[in-house]
N, C-alpha and C positions, 0 to 999 in steps of 0.2 A: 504494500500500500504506500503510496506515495504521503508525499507532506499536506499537500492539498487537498487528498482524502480525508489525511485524519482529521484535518484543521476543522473539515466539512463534517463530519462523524461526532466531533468534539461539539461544535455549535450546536449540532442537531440534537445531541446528548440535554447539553444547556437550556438551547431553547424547551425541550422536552420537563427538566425537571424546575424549570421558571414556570411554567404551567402547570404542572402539579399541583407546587408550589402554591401558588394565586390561587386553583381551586380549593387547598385545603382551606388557606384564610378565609376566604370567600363564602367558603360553608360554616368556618367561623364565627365571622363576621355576619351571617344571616341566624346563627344559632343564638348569639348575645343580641343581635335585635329584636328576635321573636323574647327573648324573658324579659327585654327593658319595656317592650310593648304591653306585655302581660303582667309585668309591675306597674307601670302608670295606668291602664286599665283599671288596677285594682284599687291603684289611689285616686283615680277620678271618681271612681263609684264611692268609694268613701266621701272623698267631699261632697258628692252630689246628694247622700245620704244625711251627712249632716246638715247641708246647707234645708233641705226639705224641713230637716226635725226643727230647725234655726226658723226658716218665715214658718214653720205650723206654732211655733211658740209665740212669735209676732203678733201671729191672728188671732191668735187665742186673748194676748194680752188686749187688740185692738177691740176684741169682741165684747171684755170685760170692760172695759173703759166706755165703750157705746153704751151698752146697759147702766150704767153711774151716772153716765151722762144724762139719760133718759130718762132714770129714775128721780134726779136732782131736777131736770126741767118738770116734771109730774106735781113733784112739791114743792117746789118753789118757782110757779113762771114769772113773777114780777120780779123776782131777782135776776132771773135769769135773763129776764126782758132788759132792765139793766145794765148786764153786764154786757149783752149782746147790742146795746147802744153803745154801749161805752169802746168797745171794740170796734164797732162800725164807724164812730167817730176818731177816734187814734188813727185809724187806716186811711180813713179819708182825707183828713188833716196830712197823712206821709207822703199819701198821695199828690194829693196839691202843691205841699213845698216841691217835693220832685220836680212837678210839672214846671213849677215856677222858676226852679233854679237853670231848667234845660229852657224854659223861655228864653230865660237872664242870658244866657251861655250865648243861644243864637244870632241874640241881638249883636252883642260883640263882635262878634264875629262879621256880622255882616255889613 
């Protein structure tokens, strides 16, 4: 066999176990992704579990608070009626200034 045989015999060798090579990583590399997928799966279900049991506790507190509310307007509406002037009023009043300062603003400007 000549030198340029084997040179060719050698490469073919090479090329041959670079490919092996790549496909063992490669099945590797597809083996540690299918378990990192099936660990974040598992930790997405977790949070999506908790997050559930998190607003069912929300709603529960928001459901509890409707009825106090409701029960407080039942026996007392003239307070209530009060205090929902009184609120209507603050609002309006923040409201206005707002208004008024973005009047203020445009003026300058223009």
């Amino acid at each position: 066999m000549n030198k340029q045989a084997r040179a060719k015999a050698a490469a073919k060798k090479k090329v041959a176990d670079v490919k092996k090579k790549t496909k063992r990583v490669a099945v590797k590399a597809e083996k540690k992704f299918a378990k990192v997928q099936t660990v974040a799966k598992k930790e997405v279900a977790k949070v999506q579990t908790a997050a559930k049991k998190e607003v069912a506790k929300v709603q529960k507190e928001m459901d509890e608070s409707v009825k106090k509310v409701r029960s407080f307007l039942k026996k007392n509406p003239e307070q209530a009626a009060i205090i929902s002037a009184g609120i209507g009023a603050a609002l309006g009043a923040s409201l206005a200034m707002l208004l008024k300062k973005k009047k203020n603003r445009s003026k300058k400007r223009g």
